[in-house]
C-alpha positions in Angstrom: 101.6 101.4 137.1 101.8 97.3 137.4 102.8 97.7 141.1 99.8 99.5 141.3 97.5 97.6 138.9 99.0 94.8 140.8 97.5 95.8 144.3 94.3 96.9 143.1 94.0 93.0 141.8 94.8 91.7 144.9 92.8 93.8 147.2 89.5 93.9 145.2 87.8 90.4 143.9 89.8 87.8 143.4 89.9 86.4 139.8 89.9 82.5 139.1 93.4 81.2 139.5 95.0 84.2 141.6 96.0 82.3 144.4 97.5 85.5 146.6 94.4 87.7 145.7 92.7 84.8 146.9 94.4 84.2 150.0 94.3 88.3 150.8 90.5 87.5 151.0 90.5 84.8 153.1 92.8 86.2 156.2 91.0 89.5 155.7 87.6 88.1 156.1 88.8 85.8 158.6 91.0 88.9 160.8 87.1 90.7 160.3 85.5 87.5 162.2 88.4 87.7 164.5 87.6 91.4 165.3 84.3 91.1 165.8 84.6 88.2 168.6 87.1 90.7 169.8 84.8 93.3 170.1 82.3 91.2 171.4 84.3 89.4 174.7 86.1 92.9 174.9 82.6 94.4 176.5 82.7 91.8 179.4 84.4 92.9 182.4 85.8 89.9 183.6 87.4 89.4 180.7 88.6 92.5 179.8 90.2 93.0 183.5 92.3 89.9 183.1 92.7 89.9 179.0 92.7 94.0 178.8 96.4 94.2 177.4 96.3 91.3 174.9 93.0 92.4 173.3 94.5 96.2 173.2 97.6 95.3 171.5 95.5 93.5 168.9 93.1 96.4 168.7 96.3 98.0 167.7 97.5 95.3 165.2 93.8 95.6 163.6 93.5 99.2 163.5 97.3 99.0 161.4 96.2 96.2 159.0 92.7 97.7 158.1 94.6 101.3 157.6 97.3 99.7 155.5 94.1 97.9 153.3 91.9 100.8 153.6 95.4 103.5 152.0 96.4 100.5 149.2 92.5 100.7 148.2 92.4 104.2 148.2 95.9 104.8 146.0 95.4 102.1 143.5 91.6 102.4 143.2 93.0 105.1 140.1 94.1 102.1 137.8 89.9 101.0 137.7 88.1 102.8 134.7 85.2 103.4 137.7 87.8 105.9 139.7 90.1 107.1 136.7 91.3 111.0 138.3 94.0 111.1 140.7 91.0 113.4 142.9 87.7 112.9 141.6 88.2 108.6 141.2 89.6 108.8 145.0 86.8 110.6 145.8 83.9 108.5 144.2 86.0 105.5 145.6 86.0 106.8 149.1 82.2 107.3 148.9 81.2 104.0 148.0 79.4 102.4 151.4 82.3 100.1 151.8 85.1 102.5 151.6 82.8 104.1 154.3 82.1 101.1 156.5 86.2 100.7 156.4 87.1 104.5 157.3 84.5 104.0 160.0 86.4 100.5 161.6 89.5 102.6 162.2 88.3 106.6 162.8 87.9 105.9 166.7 91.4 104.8 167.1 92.5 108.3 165.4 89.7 110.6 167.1 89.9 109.3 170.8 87.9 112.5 171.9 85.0 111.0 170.1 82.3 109.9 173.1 81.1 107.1 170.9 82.7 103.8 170.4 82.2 103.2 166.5 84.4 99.7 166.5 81.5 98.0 166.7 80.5 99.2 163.1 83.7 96.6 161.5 80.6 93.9 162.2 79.6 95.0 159.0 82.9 94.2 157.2 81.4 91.1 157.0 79.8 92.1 154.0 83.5 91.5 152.3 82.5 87.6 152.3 81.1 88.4 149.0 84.3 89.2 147.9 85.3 86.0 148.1 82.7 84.2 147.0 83.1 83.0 143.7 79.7 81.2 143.2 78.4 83.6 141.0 74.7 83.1 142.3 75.7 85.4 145.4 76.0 88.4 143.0 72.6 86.8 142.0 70.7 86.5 144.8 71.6 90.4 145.8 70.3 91.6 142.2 67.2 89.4 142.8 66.7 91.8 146.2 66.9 95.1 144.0 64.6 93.9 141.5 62.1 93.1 144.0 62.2 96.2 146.4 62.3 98.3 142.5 59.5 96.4 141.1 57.1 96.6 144.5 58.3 100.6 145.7 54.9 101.7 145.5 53.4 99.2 147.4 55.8 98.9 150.5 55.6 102.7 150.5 51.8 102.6 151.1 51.7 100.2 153.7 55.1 102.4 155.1 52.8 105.2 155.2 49.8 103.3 156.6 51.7 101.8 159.6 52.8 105.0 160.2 49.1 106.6 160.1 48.3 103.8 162.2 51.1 104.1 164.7 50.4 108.3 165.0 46.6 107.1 165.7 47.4 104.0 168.2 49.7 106.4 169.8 46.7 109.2 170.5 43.9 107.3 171.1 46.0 105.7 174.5 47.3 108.7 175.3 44.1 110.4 175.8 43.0 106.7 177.0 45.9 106.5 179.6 47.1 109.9 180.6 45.4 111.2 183.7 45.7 106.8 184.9 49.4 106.6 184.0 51.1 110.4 183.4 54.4 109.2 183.9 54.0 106.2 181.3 52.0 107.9 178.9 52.9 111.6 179.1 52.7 112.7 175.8 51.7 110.9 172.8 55.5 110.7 171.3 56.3 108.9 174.9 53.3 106.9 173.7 54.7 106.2 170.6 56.8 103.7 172.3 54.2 101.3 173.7 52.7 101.7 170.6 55.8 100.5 168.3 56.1 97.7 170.8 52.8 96.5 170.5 52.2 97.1 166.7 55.1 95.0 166.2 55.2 92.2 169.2 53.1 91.2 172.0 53.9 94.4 173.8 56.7 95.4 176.4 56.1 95.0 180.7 57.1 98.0 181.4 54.3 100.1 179.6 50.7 98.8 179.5 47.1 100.1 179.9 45.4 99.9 183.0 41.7 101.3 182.3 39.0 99.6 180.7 38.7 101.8 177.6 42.3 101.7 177.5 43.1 98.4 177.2 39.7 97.5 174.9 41.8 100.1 172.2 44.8 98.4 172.9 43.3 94.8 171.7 41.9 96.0 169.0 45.2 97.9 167.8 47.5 94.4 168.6 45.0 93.3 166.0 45.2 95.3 163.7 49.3 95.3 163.9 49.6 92.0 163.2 47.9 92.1 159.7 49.2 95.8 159.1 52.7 94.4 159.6 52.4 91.3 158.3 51.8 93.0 154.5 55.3 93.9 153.7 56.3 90.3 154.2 53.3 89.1 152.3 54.3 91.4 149.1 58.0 90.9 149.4 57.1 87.0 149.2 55.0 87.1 146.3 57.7 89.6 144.7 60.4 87.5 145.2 58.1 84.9 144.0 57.4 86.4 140.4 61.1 87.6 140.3 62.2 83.8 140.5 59.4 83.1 138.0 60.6 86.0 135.4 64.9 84.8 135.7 63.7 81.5 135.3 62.1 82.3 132.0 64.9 84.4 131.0 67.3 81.8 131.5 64.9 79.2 129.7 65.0 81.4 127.1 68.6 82.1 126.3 69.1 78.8 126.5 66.6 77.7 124.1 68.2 80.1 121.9 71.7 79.2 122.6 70.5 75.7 121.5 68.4 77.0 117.9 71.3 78.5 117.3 73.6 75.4 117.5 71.2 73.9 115.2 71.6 76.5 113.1 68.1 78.1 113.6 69.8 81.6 114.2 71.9 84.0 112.1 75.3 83.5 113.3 76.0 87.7 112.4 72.7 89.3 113.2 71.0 87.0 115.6 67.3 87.2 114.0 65.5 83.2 113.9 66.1 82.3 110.3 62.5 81.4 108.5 
């Protein structure tokens, strides 16, 4: 049980003045960063044809290290109250999006019959950066973002749903616009739906554009209207994360106005109520 106890501590957060814990983080994250520039110069062909065997063999090292992490998680995640159960704590451990992000780094070097490269999923091992960070305004910052997205749900789900009303509508009125002009471009409103994403959310895309009068007199007047339809999730999320700020700030003010009444001896040092 301290073995184990023992690994957990070292492969989870490090806590202040565990030097190896510490140092675990540090190559990890820094093998992840490694990995991904890997991955990255691995898709060039140049490279690859005169590099191919070195950046195998360290696809190989990688996929051995992250399975050696990934089995010492999953056997000593039992000693955290969280995953207590030999089976059902392995089980809620190896569901958490993490565990899932690091079984998918290493599945396509154990399933080669799979068509799809997954490897380029260990990018977001990254995320393990906030394992090491011991600034505890990371942690923070990320609660700051739930609060906000809670706190505004319905509104970003009614603009959701409009620029989705707006995108089924763009994407109708320029197929009936465009369709007998263009029926390769525009042969069906979900094909469509592609120039209108594009231009709902930039300038548009070259390769799909209206060519008829009527056509392109809709399409200006739907570029317009998707750049203030899309520019209301950023406006809400600003003044959300706005008020948030405001809120914690007042908080914190708070308990530390109280902190201080209570040095003075303003508060009851057993029940906490302001003495009168």
């Amino acid at each position: 049980m301290n073995i184990k106890k023992r690994v957990w501590e070292i492969v989870e957060v490090a806590k202040p003045g565990d030097t190896v814990s510490r140092a675990f983080d540090i190559f990890i994250l820094a093998f992840i960063i490694v990995n991904v520039i890997s991955v990255i110069i691995g898709s060039v062909n140049q490279i690859y044809d005169r590099w191919g065997r070195v950046l195998d063999l360290f696809e190989f090292v990688s996929v051995v290290i992250f399975t050696a992490e990934y089995l010492a998680r999953l056997w000593a995640c039992t000693v955290d109250p969280r995953f207590s159960g030999s089976v059902r704590g392995r089980i809620r451990f190896a569901l958490r999006p993490m565990s899932i992000i690091d079984l998918l780094a290493i599945l396509p070097f154990y399933l080669p019959f799979w068509n799809v490269d997954l490897r380029s999923m260990r990018v977001l091992r990254l995320l393990r950066i906030l394992r090491i960070a011991k600034a505890g305004r990371y942690f923070t910052s990320l609660g700051l973002i739930k609060d906000v997205l809670y706190t505004n749900k319905e509104e970003l789900i009614l603009t959701t749903a409009m620029m989705g009303l707006l995108l089924v509508l763009s994407s109708s009125i320029l197929y009936y616009c465009e369709n007998e002009a263009q029926p390769e471009a525009f042969a069906s409103i979900p094909h469509t739906m592609w120039w209108a994403i594009a231009t709902l959310t930039t300038v548009g895309y070259g390769d799909v554009a209206p060519v008829t009068g009527i056509g392109r007199t809709f399409a200006s007047i739907i570029a317009v209207i998707g750049i203030g339809m899309f520019a209301l999730p950023a406006g809400i999320l600003g003044a959300g994360f706005v008020e948030a700020i405001q809120r914690r700030k007042k908080r914190e003010d708070a308990a530390q106005k109280k902190e201080e009444d209570e040095g003075r001896g303003n508060y009851c040092p057993h029940c906490g109520k302001r003495l009168r």
